[in-house]
matplotlib code that plots the C-alpha trace (Angstrom):
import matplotlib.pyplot as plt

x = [0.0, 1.7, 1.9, 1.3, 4.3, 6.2, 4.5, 1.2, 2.4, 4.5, 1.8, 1.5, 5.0, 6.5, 8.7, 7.2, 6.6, 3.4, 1.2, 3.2, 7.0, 9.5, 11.8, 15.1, 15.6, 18.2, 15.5, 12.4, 8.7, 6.5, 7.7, 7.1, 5.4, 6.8, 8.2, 5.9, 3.0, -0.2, -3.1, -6.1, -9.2, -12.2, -14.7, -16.4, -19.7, -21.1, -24.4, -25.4, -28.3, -30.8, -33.3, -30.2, -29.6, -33.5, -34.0, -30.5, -30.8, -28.7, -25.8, -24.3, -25.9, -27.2, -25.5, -24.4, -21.2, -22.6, -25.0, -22.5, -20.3, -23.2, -23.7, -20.5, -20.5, -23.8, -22.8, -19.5, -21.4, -24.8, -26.1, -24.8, -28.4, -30.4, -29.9, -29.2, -32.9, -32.5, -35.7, -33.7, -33.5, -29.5, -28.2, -27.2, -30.5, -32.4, -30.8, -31.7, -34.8, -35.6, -35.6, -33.6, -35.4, -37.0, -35.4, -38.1, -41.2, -43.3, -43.0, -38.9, -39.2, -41.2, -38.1, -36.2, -32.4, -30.9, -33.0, -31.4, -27.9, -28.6, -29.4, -25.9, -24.2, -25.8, -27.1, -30.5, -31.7, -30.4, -28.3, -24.7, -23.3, -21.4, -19.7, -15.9, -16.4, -17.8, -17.1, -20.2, -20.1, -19.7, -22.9, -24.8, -23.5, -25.2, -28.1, -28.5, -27.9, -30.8, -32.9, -32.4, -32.1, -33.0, -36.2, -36.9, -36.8, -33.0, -30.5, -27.0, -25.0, -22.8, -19.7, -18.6, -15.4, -13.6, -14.5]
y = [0.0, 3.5, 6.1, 9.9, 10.5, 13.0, 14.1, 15.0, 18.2, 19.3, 21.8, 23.8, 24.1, 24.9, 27.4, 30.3, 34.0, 34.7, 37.8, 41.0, 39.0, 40.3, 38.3, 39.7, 38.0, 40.8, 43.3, 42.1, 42.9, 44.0, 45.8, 49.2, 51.2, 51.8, 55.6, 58.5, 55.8, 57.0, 54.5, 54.5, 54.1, 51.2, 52.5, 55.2, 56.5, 59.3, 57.7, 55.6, 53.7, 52.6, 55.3, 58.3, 56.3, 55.9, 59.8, 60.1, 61.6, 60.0, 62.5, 60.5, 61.3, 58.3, 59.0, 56.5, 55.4, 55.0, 53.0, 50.5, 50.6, 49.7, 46.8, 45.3, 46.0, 44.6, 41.5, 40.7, 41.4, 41.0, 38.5, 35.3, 36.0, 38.8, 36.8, 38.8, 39.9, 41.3, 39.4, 37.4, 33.8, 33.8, 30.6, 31.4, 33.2, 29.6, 28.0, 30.3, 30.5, 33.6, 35.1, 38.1, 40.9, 41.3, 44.4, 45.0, 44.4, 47.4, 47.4, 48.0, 50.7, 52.6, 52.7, 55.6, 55.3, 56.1, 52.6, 50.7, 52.1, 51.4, 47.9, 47.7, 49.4, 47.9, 44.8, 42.6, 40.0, 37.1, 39.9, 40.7, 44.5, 45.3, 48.6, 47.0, 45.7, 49.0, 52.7, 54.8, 56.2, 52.8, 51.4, 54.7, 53.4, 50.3, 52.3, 53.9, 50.4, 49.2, 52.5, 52.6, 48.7, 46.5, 48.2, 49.0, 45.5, 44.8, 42.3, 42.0, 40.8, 37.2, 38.1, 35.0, 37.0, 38.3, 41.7]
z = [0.0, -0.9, 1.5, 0.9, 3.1, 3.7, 0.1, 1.6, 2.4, -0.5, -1.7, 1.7, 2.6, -0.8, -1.4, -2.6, -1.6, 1.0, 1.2, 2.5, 2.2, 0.8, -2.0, -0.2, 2.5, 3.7, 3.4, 5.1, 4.6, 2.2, -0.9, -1.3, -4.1, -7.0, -7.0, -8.0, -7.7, -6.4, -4.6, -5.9, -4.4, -5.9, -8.6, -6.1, -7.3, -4.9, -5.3, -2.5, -2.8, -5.3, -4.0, -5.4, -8.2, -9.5, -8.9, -11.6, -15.0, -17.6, -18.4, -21.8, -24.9, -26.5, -29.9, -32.5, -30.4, -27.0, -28.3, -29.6, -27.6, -25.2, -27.2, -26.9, -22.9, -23.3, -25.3, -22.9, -19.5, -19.9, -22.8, -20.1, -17.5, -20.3, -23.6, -26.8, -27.0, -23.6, -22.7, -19.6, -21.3, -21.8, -20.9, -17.2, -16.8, -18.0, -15.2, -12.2, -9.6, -10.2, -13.6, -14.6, -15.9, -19.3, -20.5, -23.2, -21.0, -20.4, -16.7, -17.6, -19.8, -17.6, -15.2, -15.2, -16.7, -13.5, -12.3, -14.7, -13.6, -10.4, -10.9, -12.7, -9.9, -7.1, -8.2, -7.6, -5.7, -8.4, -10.2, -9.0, -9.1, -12.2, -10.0, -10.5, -14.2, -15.5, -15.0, -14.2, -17.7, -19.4, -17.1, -19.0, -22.4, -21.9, -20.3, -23.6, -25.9, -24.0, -24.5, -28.2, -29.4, -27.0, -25.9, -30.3, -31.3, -32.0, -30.6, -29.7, -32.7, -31.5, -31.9, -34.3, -36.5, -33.0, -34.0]

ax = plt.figure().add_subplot(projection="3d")
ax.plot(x, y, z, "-o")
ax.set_aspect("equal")
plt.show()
C-alpha cells in the first residue's frame, strides 16, 4: 500500500513568496510602491443607494457610439443572464430560480435610466453589481444600448469574427 508521506504536504510548505513577504531575504517585509506611484481608491460612485440612483438623469448622450459601444459591454457582461434579446433567457438566466429581468417588458421601460444604472451598480436579488467591471459612464452606455435597441426591437449581434 503506498503512503502519501512526507508528500502530503509538498503543496503547503512549498517554497514560494506569502502575502506582505519580501523576495530579499536581507531586506524584510512587504515591498514598497513603485516611486511617484499614487493608490487608488475602488470604482467610487457618490451615489449611495438605489433610491439616489432611480431619482438620476442620464448625463451620456445616447448617440451612434454609445449605443455601440453599449452593445458590446452589453454583449460581454450582460447577454450570459439577459440573452441577446434582452428578454432574460440567456443561458445562465435559463438556469436560475428567479428570472432576470426582461429588458423589453413594459414594466422595464417605464423605469427611469438612472433605475437601470442602479441595478448595474448595485445589483439585484439574483443579479450581481457590475460597479468594479464597469465605469459609471460605461454602465450609461449600456443604459442607452438598451434604450435605443434592446427596448426598439433589436439584438445583440454574436460576436462570431472576434470583431
Amino acid at each position: 500500500m503506498a503512503q502519501a508521506w512526507p508528500w502530503s504536504k509538498d503543496m503547503s510548505e512549498q517554497i514560494s513568496v506569502k502575502p506582505q513577504e519580501s523576495v530579499n531575504p536581507a531586506n524584510p517585509g512587504m515591498a514598497t510602491y513603485p516611486e511617484h506611484s499614487v493608490p487608488v481608491q475602488g470604482t467610487a460612485s457618490f451615489v449611495k443607494d438605489m433610491e439616489a440612483a432611480d431619482k438620476q438623469k442620464n448625463p451620456v448622450p445616447a448617440t451612434q457610439k454609445s449605443v455601440e459601444l453599449g452593445g458590446r459591454l452589453f454583449g460581454i457582461y450582460c447577454t450570459p443572464c439577459h440573452g441577446y434579446a434582452g428578454k432574460g433567457d440567456g443561458l445562465v438566466g435559463q438556469k436560475l430560480v428567479l428570472q432576470p429581468y426582461n429588458l423589453t417588458a413594459d414594466q422595464t421601460k417605464q423605469r427611469s435610466d438612472g433605475f437601470i444604472w442602479g441595478m448595474m451598480t448595485f445589483g439585484g436579488a439574483v443579479m450581481p453589481p457590475y460597479a468594479n467591471d464597469l465605469s459609471p459612464t460605461e454602465r450609461w452606455h449600456v443604459v442607452n444600448y438598451v434604450r435605443k435597441v434592446l427596448q426598439q426591437g433589436g439584438t445583440v449581434q454574436a460576436n462570431v469574427n472576434g470583431r
